[in-house]
N, CA, C and O atoms as a DFTB+ gen file, in Angstrom:
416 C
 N C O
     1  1     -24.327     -18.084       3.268
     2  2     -23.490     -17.051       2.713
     3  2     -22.901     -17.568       1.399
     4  3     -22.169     -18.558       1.377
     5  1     -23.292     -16.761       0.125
     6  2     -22.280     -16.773      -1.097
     7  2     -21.065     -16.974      -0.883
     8  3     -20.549     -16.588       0.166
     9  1     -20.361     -17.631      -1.854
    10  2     -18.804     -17.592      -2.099
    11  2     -18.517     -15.939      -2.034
    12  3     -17.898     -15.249      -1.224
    13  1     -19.123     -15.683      -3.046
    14  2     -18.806     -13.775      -2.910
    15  2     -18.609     -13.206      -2.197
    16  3     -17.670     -12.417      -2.304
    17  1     -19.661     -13.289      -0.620
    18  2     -20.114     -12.712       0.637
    19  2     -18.703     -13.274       1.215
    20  3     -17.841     -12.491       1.615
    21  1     -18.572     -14.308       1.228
    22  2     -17.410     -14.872       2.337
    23  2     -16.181     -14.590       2.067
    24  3     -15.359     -14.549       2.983
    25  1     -15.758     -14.298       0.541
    26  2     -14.744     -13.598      -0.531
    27  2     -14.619     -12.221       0.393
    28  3     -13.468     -11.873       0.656
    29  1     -15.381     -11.656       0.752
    30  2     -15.771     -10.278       0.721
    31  2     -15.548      -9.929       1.786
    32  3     -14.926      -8.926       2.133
    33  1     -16.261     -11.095       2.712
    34  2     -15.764     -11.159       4.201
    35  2     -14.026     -11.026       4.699
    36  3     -13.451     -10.150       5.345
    37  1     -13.706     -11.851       4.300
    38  2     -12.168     -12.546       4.450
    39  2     -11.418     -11.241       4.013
    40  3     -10.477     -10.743       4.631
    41  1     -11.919     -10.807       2.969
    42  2     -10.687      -9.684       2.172
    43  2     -11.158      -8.733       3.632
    44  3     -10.325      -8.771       4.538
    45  1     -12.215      -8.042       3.846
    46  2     -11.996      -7.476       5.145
    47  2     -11.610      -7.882       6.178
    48  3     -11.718      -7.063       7.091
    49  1     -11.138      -8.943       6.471
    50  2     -10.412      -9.413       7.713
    51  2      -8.700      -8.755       7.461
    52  3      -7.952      -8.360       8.355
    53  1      -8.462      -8.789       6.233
    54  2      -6.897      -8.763       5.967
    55  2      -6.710      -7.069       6.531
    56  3      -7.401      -6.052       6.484
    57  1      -5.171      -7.502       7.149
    58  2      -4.901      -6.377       7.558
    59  2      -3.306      -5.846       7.056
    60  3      -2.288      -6.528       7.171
    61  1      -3.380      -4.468       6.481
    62  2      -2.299      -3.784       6.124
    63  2      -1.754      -3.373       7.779
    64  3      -2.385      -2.893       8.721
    65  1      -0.297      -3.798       7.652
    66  2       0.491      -3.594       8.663
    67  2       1.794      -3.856       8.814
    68  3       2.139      -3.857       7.632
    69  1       2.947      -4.123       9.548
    70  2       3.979      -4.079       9.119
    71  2       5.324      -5.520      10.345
    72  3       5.543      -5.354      11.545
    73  1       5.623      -6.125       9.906
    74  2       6.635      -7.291      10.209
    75  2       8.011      -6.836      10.333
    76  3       8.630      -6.396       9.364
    77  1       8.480      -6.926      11.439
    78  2      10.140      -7.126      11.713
    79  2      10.598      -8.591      11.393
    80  3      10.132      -9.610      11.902
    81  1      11.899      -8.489      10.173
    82  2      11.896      -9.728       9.240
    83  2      13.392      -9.646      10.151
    84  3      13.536      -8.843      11.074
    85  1      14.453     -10.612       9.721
    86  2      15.708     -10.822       9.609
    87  2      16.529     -11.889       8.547
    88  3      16.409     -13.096       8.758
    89  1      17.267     -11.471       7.537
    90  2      17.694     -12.539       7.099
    91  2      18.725     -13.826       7.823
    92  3      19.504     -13.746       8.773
    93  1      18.416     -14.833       7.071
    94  2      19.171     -15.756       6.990
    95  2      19.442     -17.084       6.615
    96  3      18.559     -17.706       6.025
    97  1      20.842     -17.780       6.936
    98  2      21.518     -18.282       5.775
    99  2      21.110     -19.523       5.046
   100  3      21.547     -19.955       3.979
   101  1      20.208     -19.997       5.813
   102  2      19.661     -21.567       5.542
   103  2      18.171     -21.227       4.788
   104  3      17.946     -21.907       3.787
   105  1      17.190     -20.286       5.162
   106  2      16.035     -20.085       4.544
   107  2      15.707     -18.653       3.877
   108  3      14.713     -18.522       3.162
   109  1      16.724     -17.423       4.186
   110  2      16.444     -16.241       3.514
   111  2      15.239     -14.951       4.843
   112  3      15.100     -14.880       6.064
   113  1      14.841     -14.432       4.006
   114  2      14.340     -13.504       5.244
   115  2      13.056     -14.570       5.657
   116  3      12.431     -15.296       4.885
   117  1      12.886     -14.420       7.082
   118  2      12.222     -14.801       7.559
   119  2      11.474     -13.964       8.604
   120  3      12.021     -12.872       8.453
   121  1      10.187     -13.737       9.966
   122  2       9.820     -13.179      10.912
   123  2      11.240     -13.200      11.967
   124  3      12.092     -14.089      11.988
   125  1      11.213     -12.173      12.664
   126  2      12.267     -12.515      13.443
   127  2      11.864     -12.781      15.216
   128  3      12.590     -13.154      16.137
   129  1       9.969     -12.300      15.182
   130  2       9.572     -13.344      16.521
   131  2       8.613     -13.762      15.550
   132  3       8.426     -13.561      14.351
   133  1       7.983     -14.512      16.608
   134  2       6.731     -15.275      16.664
   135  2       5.743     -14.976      17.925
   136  3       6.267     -14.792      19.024
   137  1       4.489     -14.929      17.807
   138  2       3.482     -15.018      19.662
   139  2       2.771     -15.918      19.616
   140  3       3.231     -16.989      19.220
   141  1       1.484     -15.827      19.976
   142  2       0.606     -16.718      20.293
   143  2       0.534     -17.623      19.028
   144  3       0.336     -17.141      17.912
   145  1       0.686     -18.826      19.227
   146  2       0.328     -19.995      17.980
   147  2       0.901     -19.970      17.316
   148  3       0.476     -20.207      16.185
   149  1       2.541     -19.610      17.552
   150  2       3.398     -19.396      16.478
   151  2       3.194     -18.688      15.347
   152  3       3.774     -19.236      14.410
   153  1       2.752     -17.932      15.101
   154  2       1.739     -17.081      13.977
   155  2       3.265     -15.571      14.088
   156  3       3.809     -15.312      15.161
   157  1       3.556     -14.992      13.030
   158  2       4.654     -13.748      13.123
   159  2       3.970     -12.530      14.034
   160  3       2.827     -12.078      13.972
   161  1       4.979     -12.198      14.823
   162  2       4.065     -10.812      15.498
   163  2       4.105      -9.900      14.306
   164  3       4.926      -9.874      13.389
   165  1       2.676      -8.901      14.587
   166  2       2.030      -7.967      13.581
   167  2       1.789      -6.477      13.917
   168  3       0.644      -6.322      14.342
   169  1       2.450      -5.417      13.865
   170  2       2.487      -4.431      14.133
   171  2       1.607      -3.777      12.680
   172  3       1.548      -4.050      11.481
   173  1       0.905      -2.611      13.769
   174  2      -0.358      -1.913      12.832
   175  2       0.230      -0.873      12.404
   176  3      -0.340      -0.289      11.483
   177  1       1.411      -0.354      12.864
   178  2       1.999       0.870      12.358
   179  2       3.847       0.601      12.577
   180  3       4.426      -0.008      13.477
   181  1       4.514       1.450      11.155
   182  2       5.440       1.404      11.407
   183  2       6.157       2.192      12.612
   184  3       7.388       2.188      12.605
   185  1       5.717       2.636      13.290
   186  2       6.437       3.057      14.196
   187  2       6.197       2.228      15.056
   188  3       6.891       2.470      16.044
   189  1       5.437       1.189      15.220
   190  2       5.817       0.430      16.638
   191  2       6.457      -0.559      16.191
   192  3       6.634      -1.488      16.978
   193  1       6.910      -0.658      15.036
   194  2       8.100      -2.009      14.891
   195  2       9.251      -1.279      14.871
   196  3      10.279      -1.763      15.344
   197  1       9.224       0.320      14.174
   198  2      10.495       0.686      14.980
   199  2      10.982       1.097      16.641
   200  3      12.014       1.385      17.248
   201  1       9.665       0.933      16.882
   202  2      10.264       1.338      18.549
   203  2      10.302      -0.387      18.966
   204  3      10.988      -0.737      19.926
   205  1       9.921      -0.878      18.579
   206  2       9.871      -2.605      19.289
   207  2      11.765      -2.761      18.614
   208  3      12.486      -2.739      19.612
   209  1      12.433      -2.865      17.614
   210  2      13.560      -2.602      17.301
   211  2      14.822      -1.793      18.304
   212  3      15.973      -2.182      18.497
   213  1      14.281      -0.811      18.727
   214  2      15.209       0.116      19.398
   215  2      14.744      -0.463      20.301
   216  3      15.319      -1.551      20.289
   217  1      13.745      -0.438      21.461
   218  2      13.987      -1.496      22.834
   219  2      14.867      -2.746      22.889
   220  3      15.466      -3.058      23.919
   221  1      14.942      -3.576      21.562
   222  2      15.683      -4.575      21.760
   223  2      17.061      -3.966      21.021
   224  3      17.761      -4.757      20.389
   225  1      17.305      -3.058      21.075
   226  2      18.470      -2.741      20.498
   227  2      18.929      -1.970      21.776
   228  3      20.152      -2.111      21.802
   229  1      18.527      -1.207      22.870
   230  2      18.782      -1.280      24.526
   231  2      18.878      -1.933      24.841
   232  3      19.902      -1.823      25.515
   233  1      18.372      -3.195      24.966
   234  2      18.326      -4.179      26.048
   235  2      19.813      -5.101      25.400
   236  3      20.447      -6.047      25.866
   237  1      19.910      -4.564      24.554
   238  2      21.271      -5.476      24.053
   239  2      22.575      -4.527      24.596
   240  3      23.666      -4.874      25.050
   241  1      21.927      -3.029      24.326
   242  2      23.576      -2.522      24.837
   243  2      23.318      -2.039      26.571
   244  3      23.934      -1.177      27.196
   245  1      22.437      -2.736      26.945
   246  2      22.399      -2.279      28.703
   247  2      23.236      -3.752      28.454
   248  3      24.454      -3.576      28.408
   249  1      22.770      -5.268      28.274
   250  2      24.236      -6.379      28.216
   251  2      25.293      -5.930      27.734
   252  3      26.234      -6.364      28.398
   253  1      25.562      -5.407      27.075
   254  2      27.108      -4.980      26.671
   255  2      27.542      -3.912      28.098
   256  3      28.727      -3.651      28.302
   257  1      26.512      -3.399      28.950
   258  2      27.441      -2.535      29.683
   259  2      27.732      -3.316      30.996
   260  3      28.548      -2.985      31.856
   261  1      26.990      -4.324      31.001
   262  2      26.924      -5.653      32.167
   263  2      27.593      -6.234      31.958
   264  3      27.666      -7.158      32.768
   265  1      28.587      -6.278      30.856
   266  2      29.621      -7.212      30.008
   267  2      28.865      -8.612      29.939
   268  3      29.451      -9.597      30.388
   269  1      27.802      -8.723      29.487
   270  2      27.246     -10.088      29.034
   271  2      27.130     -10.132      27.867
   272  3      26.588     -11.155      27.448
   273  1      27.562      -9.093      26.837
   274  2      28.038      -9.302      25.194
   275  2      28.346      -8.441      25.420
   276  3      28.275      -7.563      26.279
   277  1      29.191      -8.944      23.616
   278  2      30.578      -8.060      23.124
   279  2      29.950      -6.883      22.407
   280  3      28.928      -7.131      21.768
   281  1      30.489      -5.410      22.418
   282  2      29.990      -4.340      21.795
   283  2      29.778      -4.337      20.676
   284  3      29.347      -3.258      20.269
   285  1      29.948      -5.488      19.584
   286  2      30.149      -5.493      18.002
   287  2      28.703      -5.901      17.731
   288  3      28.154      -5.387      16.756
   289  1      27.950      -6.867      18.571
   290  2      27.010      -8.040      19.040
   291  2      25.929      -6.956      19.343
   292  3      24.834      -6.886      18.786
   293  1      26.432      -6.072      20.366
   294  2      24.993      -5.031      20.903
   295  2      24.728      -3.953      19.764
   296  3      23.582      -3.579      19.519
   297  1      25.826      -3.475      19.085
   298  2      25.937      -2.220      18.257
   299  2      25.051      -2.816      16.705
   300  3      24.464      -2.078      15.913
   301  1      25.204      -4.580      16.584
   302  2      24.543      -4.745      15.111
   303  2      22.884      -4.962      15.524
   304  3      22.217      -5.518      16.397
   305  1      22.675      -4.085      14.211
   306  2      20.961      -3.826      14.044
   307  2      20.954      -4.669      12.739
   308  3      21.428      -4.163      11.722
   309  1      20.390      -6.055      12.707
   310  2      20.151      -7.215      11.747
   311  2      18.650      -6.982      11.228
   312  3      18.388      -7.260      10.058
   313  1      17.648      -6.467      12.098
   314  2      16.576      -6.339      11.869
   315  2      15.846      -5.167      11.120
   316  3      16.213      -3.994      11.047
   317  1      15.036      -5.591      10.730
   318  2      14.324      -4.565       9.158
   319  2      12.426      -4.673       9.289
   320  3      11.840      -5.565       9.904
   321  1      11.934      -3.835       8.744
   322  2      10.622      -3.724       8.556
   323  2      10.048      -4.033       7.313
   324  3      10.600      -3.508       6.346
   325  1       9.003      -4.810       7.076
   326  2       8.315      -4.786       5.658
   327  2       7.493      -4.878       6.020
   328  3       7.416      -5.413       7.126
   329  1       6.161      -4.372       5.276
   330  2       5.055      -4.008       5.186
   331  2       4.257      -5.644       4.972
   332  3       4.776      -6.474       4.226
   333  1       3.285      -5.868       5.538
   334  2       2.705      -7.108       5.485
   335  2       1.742      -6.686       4.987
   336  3       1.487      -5.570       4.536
   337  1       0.991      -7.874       5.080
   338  2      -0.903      -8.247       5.044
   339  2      -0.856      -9.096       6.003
   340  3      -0.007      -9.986       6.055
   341  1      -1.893      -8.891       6.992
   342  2      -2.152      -9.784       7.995
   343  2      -3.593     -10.876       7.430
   344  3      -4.581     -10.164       7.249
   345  1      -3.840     -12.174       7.177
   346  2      -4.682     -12.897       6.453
   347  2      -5.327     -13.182       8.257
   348  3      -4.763     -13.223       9.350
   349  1      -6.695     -13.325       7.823
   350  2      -7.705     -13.873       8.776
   351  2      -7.231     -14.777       9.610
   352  3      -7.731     -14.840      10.733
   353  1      -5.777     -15.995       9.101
   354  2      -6.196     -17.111       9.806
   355  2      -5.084     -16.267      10.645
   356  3      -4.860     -17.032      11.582
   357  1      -4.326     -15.212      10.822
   358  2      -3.222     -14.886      11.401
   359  2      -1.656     -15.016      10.612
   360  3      -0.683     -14.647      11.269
   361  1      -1.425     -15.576       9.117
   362  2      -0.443     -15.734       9.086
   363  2      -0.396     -14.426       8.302
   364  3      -1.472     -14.013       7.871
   365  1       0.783     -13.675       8.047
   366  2       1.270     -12.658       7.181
   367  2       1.963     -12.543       5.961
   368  3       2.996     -13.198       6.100
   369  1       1.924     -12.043       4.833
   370  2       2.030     -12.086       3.475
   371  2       3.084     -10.816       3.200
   372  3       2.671      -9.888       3.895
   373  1       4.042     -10.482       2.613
   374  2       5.252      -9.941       2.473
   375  2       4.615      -9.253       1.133
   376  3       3.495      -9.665       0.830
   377  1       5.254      -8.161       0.221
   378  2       4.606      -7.588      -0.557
   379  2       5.424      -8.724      -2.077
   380  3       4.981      -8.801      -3.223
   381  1       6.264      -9.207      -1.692
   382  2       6.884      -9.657      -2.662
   383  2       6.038     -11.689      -2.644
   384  3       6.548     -12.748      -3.006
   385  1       4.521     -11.360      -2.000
   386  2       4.252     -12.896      -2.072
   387  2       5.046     -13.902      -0.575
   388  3       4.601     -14.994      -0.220
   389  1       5.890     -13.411      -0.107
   390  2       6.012     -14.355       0.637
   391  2       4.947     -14.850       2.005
   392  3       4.237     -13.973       2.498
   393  1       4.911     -15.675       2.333
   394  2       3.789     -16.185       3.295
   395  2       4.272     -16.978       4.453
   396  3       4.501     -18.187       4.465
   397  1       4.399     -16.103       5.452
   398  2       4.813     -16.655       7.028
   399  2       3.396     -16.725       7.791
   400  3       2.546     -15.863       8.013
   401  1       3.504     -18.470       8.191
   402  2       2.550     -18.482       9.239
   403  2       2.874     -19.456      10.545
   404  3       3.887     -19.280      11.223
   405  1       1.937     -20.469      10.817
   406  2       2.636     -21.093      12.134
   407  2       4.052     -21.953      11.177
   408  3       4.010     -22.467      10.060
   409  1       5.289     -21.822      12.210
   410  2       6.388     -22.443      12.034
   411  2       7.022     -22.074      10.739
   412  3       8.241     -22.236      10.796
   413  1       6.572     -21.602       9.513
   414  2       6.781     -21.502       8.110
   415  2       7.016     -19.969       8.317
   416  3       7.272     -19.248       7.353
């Protein structure tokens, strides 16, 4: 296989799709999980990172009604969506260049 062919290959591996990020204070936005191989989880559509968002945004205020956190704690939504590129080897690319993959 050509450089070209395998160029060609790879760019079809990449996948448009979308990352639940969170900022913070030591490194800036970052993935806010990770799955298999430490690699960022990768949602194919924005609506399943907003429904993956609102489940964990229940499961925080069913603890607040268990009194296992405080209502300020269940009520904040820290988490956000950006549009990725998913690269062949699994890590994901931010539109602004950034590049999350294992541990990074």
């Amino acid at each position: 296989m050509s450089k070209k062919e395998a160029a060609m290959s790879d760019a079809k591996m990449v996948q448009s799709g979308f990352g639940i990020f969170i900022d913070t204070s030591c490194e800036g936005c970052v993935p806010l999980w990770r799955g298999y191989g430490g690699m960022p989880y990768f949602y194919s559509t924005e609506e399943e990172a907003e429904r993956e968002i609102a489940e964990d945004l229940i499961t925080r205020l069913e603890e607040f009604l268990d009194s296992e956190r405080e209502f300020e704690d269940a009520m904040t939504v820290e988490e956000y969506i950006l549009p990725v590129q998913r690269l062949p080897d699994g890590s994901v690319v931010t539109e602004d260049g950034k590049v999350f993959g294992r541990g990074r």
